[in-house]
C-alpha positions as CSV (number, residue, x, y, z in Angstrom):
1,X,-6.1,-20.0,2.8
2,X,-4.1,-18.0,0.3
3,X,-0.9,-17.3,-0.5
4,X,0.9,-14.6,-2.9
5,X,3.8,-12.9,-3.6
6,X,4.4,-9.7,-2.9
7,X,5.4,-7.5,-5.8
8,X,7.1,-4.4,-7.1
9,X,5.5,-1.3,-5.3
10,X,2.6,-3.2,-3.3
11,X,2.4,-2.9,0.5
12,X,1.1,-5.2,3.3
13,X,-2.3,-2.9,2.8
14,X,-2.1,-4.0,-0.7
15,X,-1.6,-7.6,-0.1
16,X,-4.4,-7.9,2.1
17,X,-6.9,-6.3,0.4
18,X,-6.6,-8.0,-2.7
19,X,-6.5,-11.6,-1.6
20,X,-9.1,-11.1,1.5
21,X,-11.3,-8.0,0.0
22,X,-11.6,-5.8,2.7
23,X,-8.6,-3.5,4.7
24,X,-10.8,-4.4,7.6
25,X,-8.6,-7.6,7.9
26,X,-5.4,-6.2,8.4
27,X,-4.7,-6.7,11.7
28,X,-5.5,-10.1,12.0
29,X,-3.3,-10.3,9.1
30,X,-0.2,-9.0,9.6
31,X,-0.3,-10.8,13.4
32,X,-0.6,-14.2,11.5
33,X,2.4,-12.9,9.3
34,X,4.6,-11.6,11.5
35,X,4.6,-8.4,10.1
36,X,3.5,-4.5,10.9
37,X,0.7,-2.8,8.9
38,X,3.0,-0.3,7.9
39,X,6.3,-2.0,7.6
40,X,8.3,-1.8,4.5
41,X,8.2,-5.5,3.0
42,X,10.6,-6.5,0.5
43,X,9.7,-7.7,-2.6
44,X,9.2,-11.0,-3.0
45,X,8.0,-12.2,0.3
46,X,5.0,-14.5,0.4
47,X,1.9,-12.8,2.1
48,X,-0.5,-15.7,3.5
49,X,-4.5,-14.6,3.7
50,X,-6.7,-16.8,6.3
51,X,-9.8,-15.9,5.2
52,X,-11.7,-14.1,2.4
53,X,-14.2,-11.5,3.9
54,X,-15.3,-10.0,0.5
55,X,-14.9,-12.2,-2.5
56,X,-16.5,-9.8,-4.9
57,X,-14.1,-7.0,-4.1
58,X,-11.0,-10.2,-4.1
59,X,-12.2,-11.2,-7.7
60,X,-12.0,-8.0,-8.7
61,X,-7.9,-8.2,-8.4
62,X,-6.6,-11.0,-10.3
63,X,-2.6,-10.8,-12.0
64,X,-3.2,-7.9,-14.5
65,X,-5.1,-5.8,-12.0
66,X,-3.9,-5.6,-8.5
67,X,-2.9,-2.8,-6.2
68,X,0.2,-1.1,-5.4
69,X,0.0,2.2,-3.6
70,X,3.5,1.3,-1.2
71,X,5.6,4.3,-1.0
72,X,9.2,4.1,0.3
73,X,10.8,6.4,2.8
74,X,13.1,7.0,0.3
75,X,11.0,8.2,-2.5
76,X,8.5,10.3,0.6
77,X,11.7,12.0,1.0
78,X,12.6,13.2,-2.6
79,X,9.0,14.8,-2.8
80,X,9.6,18.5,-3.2
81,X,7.6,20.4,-0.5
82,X,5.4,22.9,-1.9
83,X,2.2,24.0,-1.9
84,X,0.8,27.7,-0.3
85,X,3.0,26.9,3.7
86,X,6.5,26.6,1.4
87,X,6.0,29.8,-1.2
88,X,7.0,33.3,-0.9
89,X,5.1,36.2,-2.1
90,X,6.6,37.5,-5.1
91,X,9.0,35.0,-5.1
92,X,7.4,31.7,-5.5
93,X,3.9,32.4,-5.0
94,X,3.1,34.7,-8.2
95,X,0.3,37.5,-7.8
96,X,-0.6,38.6,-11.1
């Protein structure tokens, strides 16, 4: 059994894949936690691991390498739309 800290811009996802070394345990996970896959988990709180599924991919993490993908719903919201469904012929969408 494992226990860690959950840091600056990691997610449950995160968590779980680093200590147990597959995703696939996620689920099991987050019901022994208490938590939702995709709940937004402050910083800080301890994330306990049952079992280790993978243990080449959970050696690969240690303290100087471990994943952090989390995205607020702040920071989804401040990313500008664009792309070719938000640009205007001429306007935004150059045709040279």
């Amino acid at each position: 059994m494992s226990k860690k800290t959950l840091k600056q811009g990691q997610s449950f996802l995160d968590k779980v894949t680093q200590l147990s070394g597959s995703i696939e345990n996620a689920l099991k996970e987050s019901i022994a936690n208490g938590v939702g896959i995709t709940d937004e988990i402050p910083i800080g709180v301890n994330v306990e691991i049952t079992e280790v599924t993978n243990k080449r991919v959970a050696a690969f993490f240690n303290q100087f390498n471990e994943p952090a993908t989390a995205i607020s719903t702040e920071q989804l919201n401040e990313i500008e739309n664009i792309g070719i469904g938000t640009m205007i012929i001429e306007d935004t969408f150059i045709v040279a």
